[in-house]
N, C-alpha and C positions, 0 to 999 in steps of 0.2 A: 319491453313493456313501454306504453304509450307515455310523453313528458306530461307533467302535471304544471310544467314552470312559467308555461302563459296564463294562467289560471290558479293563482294563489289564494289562498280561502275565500274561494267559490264554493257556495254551498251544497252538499250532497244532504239530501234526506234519506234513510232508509228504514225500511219499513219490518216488522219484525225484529230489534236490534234488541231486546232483553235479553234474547238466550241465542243459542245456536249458530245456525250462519250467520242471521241477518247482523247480530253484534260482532260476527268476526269482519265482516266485511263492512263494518259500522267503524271498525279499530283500523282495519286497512287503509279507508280512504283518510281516515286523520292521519296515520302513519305519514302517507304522500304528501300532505300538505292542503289538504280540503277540510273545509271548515263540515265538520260533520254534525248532523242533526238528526235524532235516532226513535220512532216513534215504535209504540206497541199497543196494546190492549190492557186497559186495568187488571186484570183478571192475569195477567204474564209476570212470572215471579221473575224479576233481574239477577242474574247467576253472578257476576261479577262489576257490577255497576256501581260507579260511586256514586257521591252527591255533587260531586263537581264536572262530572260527563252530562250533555246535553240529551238526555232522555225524557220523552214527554210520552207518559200514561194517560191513555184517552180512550171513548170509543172510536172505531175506525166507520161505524154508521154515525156520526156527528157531524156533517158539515162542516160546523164552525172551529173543532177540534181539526179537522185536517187543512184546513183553511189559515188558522192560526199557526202549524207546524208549518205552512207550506210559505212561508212569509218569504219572498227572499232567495229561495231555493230556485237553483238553477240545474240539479241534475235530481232525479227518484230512480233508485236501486228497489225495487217490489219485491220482496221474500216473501210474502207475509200469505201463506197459502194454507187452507184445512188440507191437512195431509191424510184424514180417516177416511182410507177409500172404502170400507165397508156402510160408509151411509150414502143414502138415496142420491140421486145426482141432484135433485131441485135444495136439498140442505147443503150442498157444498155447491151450488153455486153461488149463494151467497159470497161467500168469503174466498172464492175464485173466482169470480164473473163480476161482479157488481161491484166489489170493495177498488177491484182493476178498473173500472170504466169510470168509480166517480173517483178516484184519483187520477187519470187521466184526464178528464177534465178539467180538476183542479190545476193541476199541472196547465194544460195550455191557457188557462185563465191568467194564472202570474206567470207567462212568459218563461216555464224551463225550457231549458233547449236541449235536454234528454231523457229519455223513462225508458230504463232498464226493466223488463220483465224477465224473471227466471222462471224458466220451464225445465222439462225434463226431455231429454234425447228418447226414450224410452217410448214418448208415444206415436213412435217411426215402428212399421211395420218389419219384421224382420225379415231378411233377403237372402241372407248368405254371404252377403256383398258388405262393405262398409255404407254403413249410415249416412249420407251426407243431408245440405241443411234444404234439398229440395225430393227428402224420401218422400215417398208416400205415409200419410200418416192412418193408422190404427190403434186406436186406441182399445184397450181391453178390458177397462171400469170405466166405474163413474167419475174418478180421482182424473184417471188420464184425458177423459175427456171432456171434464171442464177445461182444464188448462189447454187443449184447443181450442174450445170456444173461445175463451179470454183472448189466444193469440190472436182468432180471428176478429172478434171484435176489436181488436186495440188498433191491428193493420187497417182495417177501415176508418177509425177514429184519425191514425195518422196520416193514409193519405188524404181526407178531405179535408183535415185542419191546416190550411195553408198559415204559413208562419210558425208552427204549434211546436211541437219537442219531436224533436227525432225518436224513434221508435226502434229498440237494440231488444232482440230476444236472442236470447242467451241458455238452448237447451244445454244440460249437463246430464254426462253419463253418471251411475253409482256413486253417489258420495260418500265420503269415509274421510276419516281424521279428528280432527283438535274440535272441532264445532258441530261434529255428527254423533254425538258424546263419543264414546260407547255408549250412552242411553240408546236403552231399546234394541239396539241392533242382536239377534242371535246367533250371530257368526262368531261373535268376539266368546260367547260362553261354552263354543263345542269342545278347545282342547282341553279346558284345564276339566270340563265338566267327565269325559272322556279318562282322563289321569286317576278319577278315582276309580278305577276300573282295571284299567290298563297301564302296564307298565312301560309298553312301549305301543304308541299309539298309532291305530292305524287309519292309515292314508288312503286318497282316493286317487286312483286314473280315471283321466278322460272326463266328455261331461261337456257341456253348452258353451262357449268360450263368451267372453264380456268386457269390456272396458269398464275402467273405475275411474275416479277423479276427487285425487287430495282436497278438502276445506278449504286448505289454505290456495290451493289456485283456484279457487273458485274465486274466493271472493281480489287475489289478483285481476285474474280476468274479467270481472265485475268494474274495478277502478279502470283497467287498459282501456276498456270500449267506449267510456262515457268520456275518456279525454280524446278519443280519436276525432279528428277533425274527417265532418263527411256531409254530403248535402244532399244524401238520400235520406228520401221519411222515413224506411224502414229495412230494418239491416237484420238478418237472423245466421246468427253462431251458434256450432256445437261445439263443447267439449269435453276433451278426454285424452283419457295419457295414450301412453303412446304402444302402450305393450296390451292387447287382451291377453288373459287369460281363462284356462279350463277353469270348470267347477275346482277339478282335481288339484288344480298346480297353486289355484286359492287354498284351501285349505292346508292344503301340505305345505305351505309357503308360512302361516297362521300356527303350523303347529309347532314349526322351526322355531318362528319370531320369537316365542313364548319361551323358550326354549326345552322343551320337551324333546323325548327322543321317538322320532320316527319308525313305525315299522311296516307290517306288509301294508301294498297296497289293495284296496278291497276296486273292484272297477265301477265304473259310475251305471246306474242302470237303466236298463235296456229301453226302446221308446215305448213298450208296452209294459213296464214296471212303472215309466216316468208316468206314464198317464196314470194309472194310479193313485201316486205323489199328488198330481196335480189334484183328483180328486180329492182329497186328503185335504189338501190347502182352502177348498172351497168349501170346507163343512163347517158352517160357524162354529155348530157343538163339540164337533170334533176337537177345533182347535182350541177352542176353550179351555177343554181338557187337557190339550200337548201345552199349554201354554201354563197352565196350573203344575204339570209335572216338571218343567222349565223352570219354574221362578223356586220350586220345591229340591230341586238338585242344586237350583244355584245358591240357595243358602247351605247346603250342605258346604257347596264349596266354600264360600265366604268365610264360616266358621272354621274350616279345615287352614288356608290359607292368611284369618285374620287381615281381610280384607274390608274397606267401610264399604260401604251403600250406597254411593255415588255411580256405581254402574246394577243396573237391574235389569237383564233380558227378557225381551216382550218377545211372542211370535204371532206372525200375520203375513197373510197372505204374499202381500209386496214384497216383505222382505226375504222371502222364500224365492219369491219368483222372478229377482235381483237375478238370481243364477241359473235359471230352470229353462234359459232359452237363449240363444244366439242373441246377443247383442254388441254389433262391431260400428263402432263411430269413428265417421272420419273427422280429424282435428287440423286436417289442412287449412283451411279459410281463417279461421281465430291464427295460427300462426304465422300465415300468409302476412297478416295483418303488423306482426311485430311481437307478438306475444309469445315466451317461451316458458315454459312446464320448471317449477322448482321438483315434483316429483312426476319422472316423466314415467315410470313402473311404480305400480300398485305394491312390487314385493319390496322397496324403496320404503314408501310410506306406512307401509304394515309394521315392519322393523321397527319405524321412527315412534308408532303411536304405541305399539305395543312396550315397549321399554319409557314410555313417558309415563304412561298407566303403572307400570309396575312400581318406579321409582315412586309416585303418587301414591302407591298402595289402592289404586282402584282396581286393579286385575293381579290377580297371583303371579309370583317368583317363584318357579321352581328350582330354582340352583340349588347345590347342599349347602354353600355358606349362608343362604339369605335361610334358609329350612330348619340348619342345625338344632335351633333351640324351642323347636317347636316339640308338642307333647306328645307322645304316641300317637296312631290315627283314632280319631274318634268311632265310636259304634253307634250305628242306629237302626230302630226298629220302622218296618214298614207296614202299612195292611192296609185293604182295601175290602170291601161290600159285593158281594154279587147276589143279585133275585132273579132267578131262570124260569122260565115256565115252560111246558110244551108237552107232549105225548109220549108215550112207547106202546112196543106190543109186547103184551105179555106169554108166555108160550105155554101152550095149553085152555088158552083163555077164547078160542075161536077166531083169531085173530080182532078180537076187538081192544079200541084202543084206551089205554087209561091215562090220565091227565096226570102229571107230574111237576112238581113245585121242588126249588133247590133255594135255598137263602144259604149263602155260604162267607164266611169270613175268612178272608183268608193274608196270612201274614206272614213276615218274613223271619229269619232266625236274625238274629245279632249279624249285620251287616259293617267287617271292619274293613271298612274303606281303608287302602285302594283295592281290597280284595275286592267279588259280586259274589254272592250265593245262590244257587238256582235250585236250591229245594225249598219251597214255602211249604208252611204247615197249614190244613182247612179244619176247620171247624163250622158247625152251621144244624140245621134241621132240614130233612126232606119226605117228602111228602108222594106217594107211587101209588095212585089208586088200587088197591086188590093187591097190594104189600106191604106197602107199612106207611103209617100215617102221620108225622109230627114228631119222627123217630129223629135222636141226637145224631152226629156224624162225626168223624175225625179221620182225619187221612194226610195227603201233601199230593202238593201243583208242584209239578217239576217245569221252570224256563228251558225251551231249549230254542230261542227266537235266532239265535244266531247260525247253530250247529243245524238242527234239524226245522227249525219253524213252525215251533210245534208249543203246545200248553197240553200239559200231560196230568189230571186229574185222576186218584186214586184215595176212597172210602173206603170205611167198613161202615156195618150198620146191624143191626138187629129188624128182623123183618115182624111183624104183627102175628107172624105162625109160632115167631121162636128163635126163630133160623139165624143163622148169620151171611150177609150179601155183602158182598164188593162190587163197588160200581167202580168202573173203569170210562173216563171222559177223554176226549179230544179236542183243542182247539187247532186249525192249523191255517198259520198265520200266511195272510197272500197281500202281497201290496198292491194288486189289481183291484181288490177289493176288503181294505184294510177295516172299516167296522165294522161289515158283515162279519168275517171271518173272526173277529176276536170277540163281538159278541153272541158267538153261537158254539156249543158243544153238541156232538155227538156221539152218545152212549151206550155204553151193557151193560149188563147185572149180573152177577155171575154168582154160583149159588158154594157152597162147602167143598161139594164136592166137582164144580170147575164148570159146571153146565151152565149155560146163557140162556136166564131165564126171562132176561126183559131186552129190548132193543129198540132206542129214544132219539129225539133231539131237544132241547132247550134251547132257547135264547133271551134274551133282553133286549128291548126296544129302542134303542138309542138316541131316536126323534125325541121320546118323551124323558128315557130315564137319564142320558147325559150327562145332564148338570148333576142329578143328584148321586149320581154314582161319582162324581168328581169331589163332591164335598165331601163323602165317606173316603176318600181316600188322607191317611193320616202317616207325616213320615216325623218320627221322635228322636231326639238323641238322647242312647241310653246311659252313654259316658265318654269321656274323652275329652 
């Protein structure tokens, strides 16, 4: 790592330093010996700040607030970026484009002689080959492609500001560690969420490979750059460890850490399953929904494990798509330089954060000693809403078709975790033109998503003649086309004595009814 010792409290500004990176690389450079100065946004709640750390709350559109931070300051480390890449790209340039360029000029106005911007390695086009810092860049949102423009604008800023501050961009592969909480991330909730289920959890092969990169050398690599002595305007580093890994060898590595016991492995899937996934990732409504069933399993576990609140899993797009594609960076150039890795493997730093969390009680301890005195597994009730509409034909009827309406509730038995149950009970009213009309219903949905891929729906009913019918449903689940196929049933009706007297489909709209089929979804605990 680069000397800090001709340059004794020399000011660093950093930008974003309340929470996250920006304060861990805000603690870094005072660690070395830089006199650190740490700004945010009124609105950013300080997760461990004193009143004796130099943090100044402002707006970052006030001139005279970054102006008055910037007093003096001889180096700006930039975090400070809107990370929501599902808004429009003209609202996140703001806070990635603009907020960069009028700090930059602040900057060459009081004379620093460095401005670190942090970007992501990520919006390099993927080759097959290692990343290096003259990839071709593609970028894939709106998120990735502000932070090129920024880069582009800043490179310009610095070569034509003669005298001005040296200009270090510093892409980073995946980040993970002490500073990327667990907040948010959905990687960190698969094992333990997983363990209520299974008793020996399984594992994946295979699968997109990717570089990661500890917090903690980030914000290393952040302090090394800005003491390196260099008389170029603008200098652009990647980093990243030293080991990619598969999808597969991540998780399985995740499920070790934790310490759970591993069992078969399931293989990663196929690139015409994978595009599926992808569509999935791209459905706002959709994930609205996986994201409600996320944060709903993850208090199951919380309560199971007596864990606090300090880690809560979000899911989104990005953080899916972390792993969903070949990303291999090369980290020769930042080493070249003097710079070397405290965790040069991801399965290093996994282990480290993973057992920080636990001892913190922000992520479950499966051991038997830490478990002992815990109370039997608790039980809980689950049910959710479904309103189907659509046709069948009736037989005998001249083939004409009659409209058919299913409103069905349907719920789970006492779910004693770490057990799963795959027979739900339904209940509901259905409605069969020229059968029966507003008639009550009771039956059971059997899961069988794993084993056969299938929702297996079975009623009885009383028909408007008298009669007694069994409707028999299908859903069958395809990841090619994952909310078509689980918001559509296809039906018979079978009459006393076995004859199939109607032949249908149903479905639900999931454009419109989404959200609201998310809010009928209700998971209780019954005891425990």
């Amino acid at each position: 790592m680069g000397s800090t010792d001709a340059m004794p409290q020399e000011r660093v500004l950093v930008t974003a330093a309340a929470h996250g990176l920006g304060e861990l690389i805000w603690r870094e450079a005072r660690k070395v010996g830089f006199y650190t100065i740490g700004i945010d946004q009124k609105a950013s709640t300080p997760s461990s700040i004193t009143t004796e750390d130099e943090l100044r709350l402002g707006d970052y559109s006030d001139p005279e607030f970054l102006h008055r931070a910037l007093e003096g300051v001889r180096h700006i480390i930039h975090t400070a970026t809107d990370r929501r890449p599902r808004l429009p790209y003209e609202q996140l340039a703001t806070g990635n484009i603009e907020l960069s360029k009028r700090l930059f000029e602040a900057a060459a106005e009081v004379g620093c002689k460095s401005f670190l911007y942090l970007s992501s390695a990520r919006i390099c086009a993927p080759t097959g080959r290692y990343l290096a810092e003259d990839s071709k860049v593609e970028a894939t949102n709106a998120y990735e492609q502000t932070l090129y423009d920024a880069e582009i604008l800043l490179r310009g800023m610095a070569n034509r500001a003669i005298g001005g501050p040296r200009l270090i961009i510093l892409r980073c592969a995946a980040v993970y560690g002490d500073a990327i909480p667990p907040q948010g991330s959905p990687w960190l909730a698969i094992p333990p969420i997983l363990s209520l289920a299974f008793n020996l959890i399984p594992g994946i092969a295979g699968g997109p490979r990717t570089h990661w990169v500890h917090a903690a050398d980030v914000a290393r690599a952040a302090i090394h750059l800005i003491a390196l002595d260099s008389n170029k305007p603008v200098e652009t580093y990647h980093l990243a460890d030293d080991t990619p890994l598969s999808v597969g060898e991540f998780i399985n590595r995740l499920i070790e850490a934790y310490g759970y016991s591993l069992g078969v492995k399931v293989p990663f899937p196929t690139p015409t399953i994978l595009a599926g996934l992808l569509k999935v990732v791209d459905n706002d409504l959709l994930l609205q929904l996986l994201d409600r069933l996320l944060s709903r399993m993850w208090r199951s576990v919380r309560e199971y494990y007596s864990i606090t609140e300090e880690y809560w899993p979000a899911l989104s797009p990005e953080s899916l798509s972390t792993v969903l594609k070949d990303t291999i960076i090369s980290n020769d150039r930042i080493k070249s330089s003097g710079f070397t890795l405290q965790y040069p493997d991801v399965r290093l730093g996994i282990q480290d954060l993973i057992q920080d969390c636990q001892s913190r009680k922000i992520l479950p301890d499966p051991r038997p000693e830490i478990q002992q005195n815990k109370n039997a597994a608790p039980t809980y009730w689950t049910s959710f809403t479904e309103n189907l509409r659509g046709a069948c034909f009736l037989e005998g009827k001249d083939q004409k078709t009659s409209s058919v309406a299913l409103s069905a509730r349907i719920a789970s038995p006492e779910i004693h975790l770490p057990m799963r149950a795959d027979l739900w009970t339904i209940d509901g009213v259905l409605t069969v033109e020229g059968l029966a009309h507003q008639v009550p219903i009771e039956g059971t949905l059997e899961l069988s998503l794993l084993s056969r891929r299938k929702l297996l729906y079975q009623f009885v009913f009383t028909g408007d003649d008298g009669q007694q019918y069994r409707f028999e449903g299908s859903k069958r689940f395809s990841l090619r086309q994952p909310v078509y196929s689980l918001t559509r049933i296809q039906f018979s009706i079978v009459d006393r004595h076995g004859r199939i007297v109607a032949r249908g489909e149903a479905r639900w709209d999931p454009r419109q009814e989404l959200v609201e089929f998310a809010r009928n979804i209700q998971v209780q605990k019954v005891r425990g």
